[in-house]
C-alpha positions as a Python dict, from the first residue, in 0.01 Angstrom:
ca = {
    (1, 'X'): (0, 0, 0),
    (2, 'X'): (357, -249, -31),
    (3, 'X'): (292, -578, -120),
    (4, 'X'): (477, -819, 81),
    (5, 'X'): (646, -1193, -104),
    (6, 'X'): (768, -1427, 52),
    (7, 'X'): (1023, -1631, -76),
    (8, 'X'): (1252, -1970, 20),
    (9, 'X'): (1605, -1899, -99),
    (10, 'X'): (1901, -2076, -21),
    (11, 'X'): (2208, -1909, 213),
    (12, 'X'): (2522, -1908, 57),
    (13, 'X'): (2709, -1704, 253),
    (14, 'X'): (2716, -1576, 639),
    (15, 'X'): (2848, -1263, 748),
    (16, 'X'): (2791, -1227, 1160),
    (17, 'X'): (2992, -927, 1218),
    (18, 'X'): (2724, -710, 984),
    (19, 'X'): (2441, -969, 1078),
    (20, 'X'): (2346, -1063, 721),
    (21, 'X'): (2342, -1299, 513),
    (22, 'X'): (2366, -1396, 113),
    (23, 'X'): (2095, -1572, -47),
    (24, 'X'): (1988, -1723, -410),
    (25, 'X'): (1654, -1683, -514),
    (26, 'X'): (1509, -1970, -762),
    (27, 'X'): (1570, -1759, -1048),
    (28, 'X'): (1951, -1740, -961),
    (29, 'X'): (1957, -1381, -814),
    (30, 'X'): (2170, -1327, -508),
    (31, 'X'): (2102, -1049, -255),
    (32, 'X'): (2237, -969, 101),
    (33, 'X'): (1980, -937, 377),
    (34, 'X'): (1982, -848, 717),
    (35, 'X'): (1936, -1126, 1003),
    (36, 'X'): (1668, -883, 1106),
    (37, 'X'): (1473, -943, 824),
    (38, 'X'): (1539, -1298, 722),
    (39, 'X'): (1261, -1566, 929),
    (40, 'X'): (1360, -1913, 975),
    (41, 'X'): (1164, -2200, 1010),
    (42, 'X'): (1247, -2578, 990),
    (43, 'X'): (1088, -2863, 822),
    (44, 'X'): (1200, -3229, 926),
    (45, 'X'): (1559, -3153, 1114),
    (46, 'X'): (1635, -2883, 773),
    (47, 'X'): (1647, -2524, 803),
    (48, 'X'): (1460, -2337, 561),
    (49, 'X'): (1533, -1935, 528),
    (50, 'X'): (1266, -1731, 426),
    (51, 'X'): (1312, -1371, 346),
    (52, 'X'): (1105, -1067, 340),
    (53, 'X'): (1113, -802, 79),
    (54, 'X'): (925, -462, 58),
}
C-alpha cells in the first residue's frame, strides 16, 4: 500500500509549455511537478499549492 503526504510548498518557478511547476518544500528542497498533480486551493484572496507525492 503507498502512503500519500500532503504538503504546502511554495512555487518558485512556472513552466506552461511542459505544464509544471517548481516548488520549495519547508525543509528547503525544490522539486518540479506536473500541473496534473499539483491541487490548488485558496485561503483569504492567497493561493496556496499543495502537492501530491507517491
Amino acid at each position: 500500500m503507498v502512503k500519500k503526504t500532503l504538503h504546502a510548498p511554495m512555487c518558485l518557478k512556472i513552466d506552461e509549455n511542459h505544464q509544471k511547476c517548481l516548488l520549495r518544500y519547508e525543509d528547503r528542497s525544490e522539486y518540479w511537478s506536473l500541473f496534473k498533480d499539483i491541487h490548488r486551493g485558496t485561503v483569504a484572496c492567497q493561493h496556496t499549492l499543495f502537492a501530491l507525492h507517491f
